[in-house]
C-alpha positions in Angstrom: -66.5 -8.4 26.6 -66.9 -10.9 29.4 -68.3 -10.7 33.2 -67.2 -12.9 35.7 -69.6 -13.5 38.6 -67.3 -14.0 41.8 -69.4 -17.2 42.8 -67.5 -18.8 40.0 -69.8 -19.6 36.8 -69.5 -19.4 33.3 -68.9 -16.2 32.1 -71.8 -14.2 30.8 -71.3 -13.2 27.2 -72.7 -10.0 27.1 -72.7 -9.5 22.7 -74.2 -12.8 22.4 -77.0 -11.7 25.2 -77.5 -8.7 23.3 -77.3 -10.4 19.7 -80.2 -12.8 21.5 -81.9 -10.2 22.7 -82.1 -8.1 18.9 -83.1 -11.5 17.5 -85.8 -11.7 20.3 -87.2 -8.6 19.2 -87.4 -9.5 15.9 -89.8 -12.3 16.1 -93.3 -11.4 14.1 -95.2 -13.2 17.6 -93.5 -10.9 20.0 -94.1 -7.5 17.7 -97.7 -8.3 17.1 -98.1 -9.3 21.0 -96.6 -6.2 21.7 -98.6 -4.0 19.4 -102.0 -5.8 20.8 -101.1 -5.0 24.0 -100.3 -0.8 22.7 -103.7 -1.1 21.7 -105.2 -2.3 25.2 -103.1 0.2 27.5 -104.3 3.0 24.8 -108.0 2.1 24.6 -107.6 1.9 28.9 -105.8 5.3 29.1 -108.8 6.9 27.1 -111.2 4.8 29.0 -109.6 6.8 32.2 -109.5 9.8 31.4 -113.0 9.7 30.3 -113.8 9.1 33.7 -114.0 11.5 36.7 -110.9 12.0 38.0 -110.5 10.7 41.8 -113.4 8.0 40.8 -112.9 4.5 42.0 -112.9 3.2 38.3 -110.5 5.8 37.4 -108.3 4.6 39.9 -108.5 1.2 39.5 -107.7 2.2 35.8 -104.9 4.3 36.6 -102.9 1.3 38.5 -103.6 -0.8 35.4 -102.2 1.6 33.2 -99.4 2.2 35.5 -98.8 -1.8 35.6 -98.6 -1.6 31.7 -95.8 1.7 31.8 -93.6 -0.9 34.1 -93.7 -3.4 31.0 -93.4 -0.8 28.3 -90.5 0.5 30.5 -88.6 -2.7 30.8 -89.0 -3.2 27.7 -87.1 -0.3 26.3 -84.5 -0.9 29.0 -84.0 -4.4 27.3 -84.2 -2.5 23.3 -81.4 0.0 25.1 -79.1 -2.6 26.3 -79.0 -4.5 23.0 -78.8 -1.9 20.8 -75.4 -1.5 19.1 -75.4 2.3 19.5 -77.1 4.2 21.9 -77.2 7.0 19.5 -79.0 5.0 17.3 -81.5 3.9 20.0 -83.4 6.7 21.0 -82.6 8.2 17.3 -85.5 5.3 16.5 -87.3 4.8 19.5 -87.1 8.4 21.2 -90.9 8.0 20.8 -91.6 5.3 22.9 -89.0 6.6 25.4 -91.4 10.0 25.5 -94.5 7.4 26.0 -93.1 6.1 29.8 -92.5 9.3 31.1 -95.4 8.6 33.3 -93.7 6.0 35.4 -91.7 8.8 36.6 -93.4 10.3 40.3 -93.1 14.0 39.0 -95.0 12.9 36.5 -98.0 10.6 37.6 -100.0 13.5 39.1 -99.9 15.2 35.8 -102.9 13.4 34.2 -103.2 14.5 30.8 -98.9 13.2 29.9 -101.3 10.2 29.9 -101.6 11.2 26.6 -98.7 10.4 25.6 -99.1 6.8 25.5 -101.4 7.4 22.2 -98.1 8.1 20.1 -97.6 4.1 20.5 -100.1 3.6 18.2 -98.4 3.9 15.1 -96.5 0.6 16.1 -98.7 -1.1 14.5 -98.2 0.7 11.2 -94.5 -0.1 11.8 -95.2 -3.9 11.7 -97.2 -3.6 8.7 -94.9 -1.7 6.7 -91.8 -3.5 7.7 -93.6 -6.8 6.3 -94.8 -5.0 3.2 -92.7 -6.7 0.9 -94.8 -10.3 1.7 -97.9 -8.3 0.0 -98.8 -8.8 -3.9 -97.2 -6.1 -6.2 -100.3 -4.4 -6.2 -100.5 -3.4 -2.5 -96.2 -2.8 -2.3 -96.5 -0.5 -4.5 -96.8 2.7 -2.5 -97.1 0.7 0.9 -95.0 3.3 2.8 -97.0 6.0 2.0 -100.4 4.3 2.5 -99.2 2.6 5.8 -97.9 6.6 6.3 -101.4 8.4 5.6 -103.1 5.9 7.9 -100.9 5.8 10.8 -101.0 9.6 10.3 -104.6 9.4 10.8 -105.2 7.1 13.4 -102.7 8.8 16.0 -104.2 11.7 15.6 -107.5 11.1 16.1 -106.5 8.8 19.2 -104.5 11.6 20.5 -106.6 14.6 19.7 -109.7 12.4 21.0 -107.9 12.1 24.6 -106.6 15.7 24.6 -109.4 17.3 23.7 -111.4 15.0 25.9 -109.2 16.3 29.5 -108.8 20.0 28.0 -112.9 20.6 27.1 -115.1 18.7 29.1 -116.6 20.4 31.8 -115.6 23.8 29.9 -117.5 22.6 26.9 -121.2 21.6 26.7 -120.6 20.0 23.3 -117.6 18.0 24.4 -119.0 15.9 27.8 -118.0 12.2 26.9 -115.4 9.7 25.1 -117.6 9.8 22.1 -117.9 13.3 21.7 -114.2 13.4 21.8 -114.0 11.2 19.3 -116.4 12.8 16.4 -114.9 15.8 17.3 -111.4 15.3 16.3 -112.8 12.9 13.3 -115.0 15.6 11.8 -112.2 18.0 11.9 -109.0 16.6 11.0 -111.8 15.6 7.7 -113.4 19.1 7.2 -110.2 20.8 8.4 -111.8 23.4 10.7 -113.5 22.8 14.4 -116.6 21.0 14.2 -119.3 21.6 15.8 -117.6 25.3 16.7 -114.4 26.3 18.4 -113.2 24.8 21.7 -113.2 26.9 24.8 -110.1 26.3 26.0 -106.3 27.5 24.7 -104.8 24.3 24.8 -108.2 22.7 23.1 -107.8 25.4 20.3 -103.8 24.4 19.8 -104.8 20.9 19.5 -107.5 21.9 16.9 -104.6 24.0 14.8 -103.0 20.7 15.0 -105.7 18.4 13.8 -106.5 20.4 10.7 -103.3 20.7 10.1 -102.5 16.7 10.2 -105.4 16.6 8.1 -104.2 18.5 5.1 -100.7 16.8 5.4 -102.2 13.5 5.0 -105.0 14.8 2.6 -101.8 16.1 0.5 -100.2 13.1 0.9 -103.6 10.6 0.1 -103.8 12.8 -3.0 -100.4 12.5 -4.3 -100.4 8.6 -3.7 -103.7 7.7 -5.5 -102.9 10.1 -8.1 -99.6 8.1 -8.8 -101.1 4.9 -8.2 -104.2 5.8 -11.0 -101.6 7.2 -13.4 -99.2 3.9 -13.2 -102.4 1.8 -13.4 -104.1 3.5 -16.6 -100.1 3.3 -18.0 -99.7 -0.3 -17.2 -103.0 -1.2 -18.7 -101.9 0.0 -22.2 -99.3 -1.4 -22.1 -100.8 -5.2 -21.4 -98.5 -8.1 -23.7 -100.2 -10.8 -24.7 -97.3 -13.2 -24.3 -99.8 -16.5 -25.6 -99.2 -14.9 -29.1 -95.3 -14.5 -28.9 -93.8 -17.0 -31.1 -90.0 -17.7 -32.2 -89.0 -15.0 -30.3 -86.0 -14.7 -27.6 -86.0 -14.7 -23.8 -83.6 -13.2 -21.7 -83.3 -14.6 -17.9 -82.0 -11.7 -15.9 -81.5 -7.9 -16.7 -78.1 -6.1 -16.8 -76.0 -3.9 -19.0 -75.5 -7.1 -21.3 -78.9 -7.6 -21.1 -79.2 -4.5 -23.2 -76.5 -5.2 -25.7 -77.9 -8.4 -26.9 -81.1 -7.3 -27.2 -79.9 -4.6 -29.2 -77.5 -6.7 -31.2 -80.3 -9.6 -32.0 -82.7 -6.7 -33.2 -80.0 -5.1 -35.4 -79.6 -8.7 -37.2 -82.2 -8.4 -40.4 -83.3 -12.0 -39.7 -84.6 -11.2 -35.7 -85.8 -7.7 -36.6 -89.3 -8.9 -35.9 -88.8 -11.0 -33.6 -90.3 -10.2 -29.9 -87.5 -10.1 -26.8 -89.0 -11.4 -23.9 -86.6 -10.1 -20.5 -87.6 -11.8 -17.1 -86.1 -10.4 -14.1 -87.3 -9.3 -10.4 -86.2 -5.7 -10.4 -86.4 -3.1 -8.0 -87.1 -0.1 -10.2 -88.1 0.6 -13.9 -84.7 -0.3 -15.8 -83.3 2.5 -17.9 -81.7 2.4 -21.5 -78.9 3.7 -23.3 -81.0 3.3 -26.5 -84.4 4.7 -25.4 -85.9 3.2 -29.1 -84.8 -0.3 -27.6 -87.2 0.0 -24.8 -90.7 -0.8 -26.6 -89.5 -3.9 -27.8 -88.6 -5.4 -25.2 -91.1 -7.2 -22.6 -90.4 -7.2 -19.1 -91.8 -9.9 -16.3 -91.0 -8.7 -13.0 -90.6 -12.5 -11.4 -88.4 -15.3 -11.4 -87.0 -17.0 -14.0 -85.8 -20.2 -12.3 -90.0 -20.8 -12.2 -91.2 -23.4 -14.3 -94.6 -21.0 -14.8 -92.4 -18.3 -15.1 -90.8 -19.7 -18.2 -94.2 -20.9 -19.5 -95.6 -17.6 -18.7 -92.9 -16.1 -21.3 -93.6 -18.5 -24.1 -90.5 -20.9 -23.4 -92.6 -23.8 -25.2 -92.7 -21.3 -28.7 -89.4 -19.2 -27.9 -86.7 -19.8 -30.7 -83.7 -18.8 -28.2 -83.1 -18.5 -24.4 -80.4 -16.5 -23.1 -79.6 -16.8 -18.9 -77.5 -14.4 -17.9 -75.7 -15.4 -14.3 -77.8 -13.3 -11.8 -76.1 -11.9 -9.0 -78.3 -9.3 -7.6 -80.1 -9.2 -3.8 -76.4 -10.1 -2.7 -76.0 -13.8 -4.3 -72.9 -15.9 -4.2 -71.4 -16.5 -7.6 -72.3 -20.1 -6.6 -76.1 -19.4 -5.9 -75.7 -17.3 -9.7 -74.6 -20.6 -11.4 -76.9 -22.8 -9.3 -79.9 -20.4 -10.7 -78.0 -20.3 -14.2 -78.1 -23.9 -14.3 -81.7 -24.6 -12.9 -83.0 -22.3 -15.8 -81.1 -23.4 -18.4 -82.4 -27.4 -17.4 -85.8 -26.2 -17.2 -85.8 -24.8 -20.3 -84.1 -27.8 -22.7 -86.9 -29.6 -20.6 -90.1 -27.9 -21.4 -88.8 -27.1 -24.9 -86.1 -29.5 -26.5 -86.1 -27.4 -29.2 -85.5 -23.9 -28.1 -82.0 -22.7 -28.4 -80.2 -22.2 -24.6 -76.9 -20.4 -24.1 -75.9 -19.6 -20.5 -73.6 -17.5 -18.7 -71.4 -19.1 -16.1 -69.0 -17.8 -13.8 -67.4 -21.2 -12.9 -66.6 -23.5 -15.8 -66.4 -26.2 -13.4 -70.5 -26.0 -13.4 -70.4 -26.5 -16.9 -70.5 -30.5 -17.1 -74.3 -30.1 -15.5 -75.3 -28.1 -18.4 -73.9 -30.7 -20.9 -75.6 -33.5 -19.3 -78.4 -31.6 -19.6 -78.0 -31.3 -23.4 -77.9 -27.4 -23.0 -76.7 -26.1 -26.4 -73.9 -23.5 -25.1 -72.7 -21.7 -22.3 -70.1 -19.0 -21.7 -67.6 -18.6 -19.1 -68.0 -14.7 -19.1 -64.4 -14.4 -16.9 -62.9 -16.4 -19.3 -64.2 -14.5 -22.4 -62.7 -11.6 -21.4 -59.7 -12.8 -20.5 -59.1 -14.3 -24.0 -59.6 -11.2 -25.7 -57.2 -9.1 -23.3 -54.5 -12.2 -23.4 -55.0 -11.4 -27.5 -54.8 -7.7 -27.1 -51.4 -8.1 -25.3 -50.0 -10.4 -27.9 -51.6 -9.0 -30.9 -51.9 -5.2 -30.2 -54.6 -3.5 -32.3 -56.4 -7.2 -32.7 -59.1 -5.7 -30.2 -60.5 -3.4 -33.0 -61.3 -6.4 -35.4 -63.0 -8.6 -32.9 -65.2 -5.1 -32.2 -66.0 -5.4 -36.1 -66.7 -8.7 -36.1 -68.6 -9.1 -32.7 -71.4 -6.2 -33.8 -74.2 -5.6 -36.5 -73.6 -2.3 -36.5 -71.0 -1.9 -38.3 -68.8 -3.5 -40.9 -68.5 -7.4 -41.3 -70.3 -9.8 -39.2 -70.2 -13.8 -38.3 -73.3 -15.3 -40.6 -74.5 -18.7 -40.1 -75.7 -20.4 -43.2 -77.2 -23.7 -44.3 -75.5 -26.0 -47.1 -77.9 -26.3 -50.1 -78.7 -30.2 -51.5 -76.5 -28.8 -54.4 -73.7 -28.3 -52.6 -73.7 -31.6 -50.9 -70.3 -33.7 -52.1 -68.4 -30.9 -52.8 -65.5 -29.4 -50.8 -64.9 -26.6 -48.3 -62.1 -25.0 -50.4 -64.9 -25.1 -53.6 -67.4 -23.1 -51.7 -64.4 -20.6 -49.8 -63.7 -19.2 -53.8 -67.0 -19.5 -54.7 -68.2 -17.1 -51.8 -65.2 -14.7 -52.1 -65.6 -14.4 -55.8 -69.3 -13.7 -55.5 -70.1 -12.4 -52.3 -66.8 -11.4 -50.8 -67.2 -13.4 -47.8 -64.6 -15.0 -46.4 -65.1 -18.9 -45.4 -64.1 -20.0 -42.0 -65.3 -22.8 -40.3 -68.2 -25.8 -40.5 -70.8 -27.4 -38.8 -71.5 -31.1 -39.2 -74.7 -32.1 -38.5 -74.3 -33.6 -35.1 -73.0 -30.6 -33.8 -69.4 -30.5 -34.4 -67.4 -27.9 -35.7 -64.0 -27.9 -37.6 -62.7 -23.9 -37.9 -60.6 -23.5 -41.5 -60.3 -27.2 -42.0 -57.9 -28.5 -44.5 -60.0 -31.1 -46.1 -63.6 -31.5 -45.8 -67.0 -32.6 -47.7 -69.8 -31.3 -47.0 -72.8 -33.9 -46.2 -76.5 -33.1 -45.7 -78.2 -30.6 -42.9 -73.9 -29.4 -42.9 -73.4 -25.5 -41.7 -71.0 -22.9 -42.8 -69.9 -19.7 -41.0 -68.4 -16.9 -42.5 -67.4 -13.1 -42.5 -69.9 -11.2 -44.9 -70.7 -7.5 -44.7 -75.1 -9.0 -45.4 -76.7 -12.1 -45.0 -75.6 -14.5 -47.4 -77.8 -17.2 -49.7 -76.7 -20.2 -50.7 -79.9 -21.2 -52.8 -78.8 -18.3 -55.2 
């Protein structure tokens, strides 16, 4: 929507002014300025009504404070017309709406709805917990219900401090000033019962109901939190890894449901039974597992593995594989995914040439980087799965041997082996009968020594450092 001034300007766009206007409100400077200046027009409303009312100070005061209800008023005028929804406005800031009822005239000779301004103070609380997620791990954890306890706290005490304060003095000789106030509603909403003795007033007793009960609320609250807090710290702390003694182990860049599998896969291989699984990946909770056993053995770092001290942190330098899974959580693209695929999987063949990297891609057009790099393999996992279901359409029923073939736990398995100096020279047919015959393994494909691989070849020698994979129900030995 569009106005049109009659005088014959642009156009005003009115969802671009309010889109300003929300981004304005945004800003870190204007929220803190704002909740500085909460803090002044609280600290002057208590300084007023501290006063005697009709005093010269007091009435200097109260144009000040009504100078400062004319901002606070404007300025949810502004948050009204830019909100989306006006249902959704006062659903968030019906508090600060309640805080200007003073500017109204009905209102002004009312002192004590001067009070109301105090509820303003838990702005500041707003700021801090909305930036929360800036703080170390240590201080997130629980933030809201910290940030909560306190803000708890502190509007209270500013609000019972200027209530009781208007309601009790001159009816109370134990409650004449600001500071009297103050330890009042401090030693109560603490001790949770009226200290020094009951107020005189109805109103002052209501208010002290209220204080004590705020006081167990957040007491209940404090408790709860730092009990949690103790229990997660005395859990974490036995469970401390020493990743500097980790060596040939495997590390896994990211955390999913495949995540899972091949860390359960590489422990159900005899050979990696032993070996540690190192996952890093930011995660928002505590990941759960379809195989609870699998969960002690693998070793979580809650960061980022694109990080070169990250990686180092993990034991990249010692680690005898590195898997990086394409990581597509806080919303990525599947281009930002292959960008951080591809950055790990770099950093990795650099800081340890000989570590063993395989990466998941969702673009095979990304792939060549990873090649230059000399990264050892990648997966296009898209394409993976659309090979197998392209096989399953032609070959009904070839799904189930694939499902053999592709898991420890059952069954026959691939199994990688090394050629022996003995069998150096002779063919790839000699060694197929020899293995069926003995082992009952079935020969199917081999690995020169510069990497290439020939599947069921028709002739072919093996030569020194040469590879063989075949089908085997057990791990297979050559040197036999």
């Amino acid at each position: 929507m569009k106005f049109r001034p009659s005088s014959g300007r642009e156009p005003i766009d009115i969802p671009a002014l309010k889109r300003s206007l929300r981004h304005f409100f945004r800003q870190l400077w204007f929220q803190i300025g704002l909740a500085l200046l909460i803090v002044v027009s609280v600290s002057l409303v208590l300084v007023e009504l501290s006063l005697l009312e009709g005093s010269s100070e007091a009435q200097h005061l109260s144009q000040i404070n009504r100078a400062f209800t004319v901002v606070f008023a404007v300025e949810m005028a502004l948050r009204g017309f830019a909100s989306p929804s006006k249902r959704q406005f006062l659903r968030e800031y019906w508090l600060d709406v309640f805080a200007i009822v003073p500017i109204l005239r009905p209102f002004r000779i009312v002192r004590v709805m001067r009070l109301v301004r105090s509820l303003r103070t838990s702005h500041w609380f707003g700021i801090v917990y909305r930036y929360a997620q800036a703080f170390p791990d240590v201080l997130r954890r629980g933030a809201m219900e910290y940030f909560l306890v306190f803000s708890l706290l502190v509007t209270t005490i500013v609000f019972s401090t200027a209530a009781i304060l208007v309601f009790e003095r001159n009816r109370n000789p134990q409650i004449e000033t600001l500071a009297d106030a103050f330890w009042y509603s401090l030693y109560s909403i603490f001790a949770s019962e009226p200290i020094p003795d009951l107020p005189v007033s109805i109103v002052g007793r209501l208010i002290s109901v209220f204080v004590m009960l705020m006081g167990m609320v957040t007491f209940a609250i404090l408790t709860g939190t730092v009990s949690a807090f103790v229990i997660e710290q005395l859990r974490t702390k036995t469970m401390i890894t020493e990743f500097e003694e980790f060596s040939g182990h495997m590390i896994i860049c990211g955390w999913n449901k495949k995540a899972e599998i091949i860390a359960h896969e590489y422990r159900a291989s005899r050979k990696n039974k032993r070996s540690p699984i190192v996952a890093i990946a930011q995660l928002e909770e505590e990941p759960t597992f379809s195989d609870p056993g699998l969960k002690s053995y693998v070793h979580f770092i809650d960061d980022d593995f694109t990080k070169v001290s990250v990686l180092e942190k993990a034991g990249i330098r010692r680690a005898k594989t590195c898997i990086i899974l394409s990581d597509k959580s806080y919303g990525r693209t599947d281009r930002d995914a292959d960008a951080r695929t591809i950055l790990a999987a770099l950093t990795a063949e650099k800081l340890n040439r000989d570590v063993y990297t395989c990466a998941e891609l969702i673009n095979r057009e990304y792939g060549s980087h990873l090649d230059m790099g000399h990264v050892n393999d990648y997966v296009v996992s898209e394409e993976q799965s659309g090979f197998l279901l392209a096989q399953a359409a032609i070959n009904p029923g070839l799904l189930g041997i694939f499902s053999e073939l592709l898991t420890y736990e059952r069954g026959n398995q691939f199994y990688q082996i090394s050629i022996p100096n003995s069998w150096v020279g002779q063919t790839f047919f000699d060694l197929f009968i020899y293995l069926k015959k003995t082992q009952n393994a079935i020969l199917i494909a081999a690995y020169k020594k510069d990497g290439e691989f020939v599947v069921n070849p028709e002739r072919y020698v093996f030569e020194f450092k040469d590879r063989v994979v075949a089908i085997a129900r057990e791990e297979i030995d050559l040197q036999l």
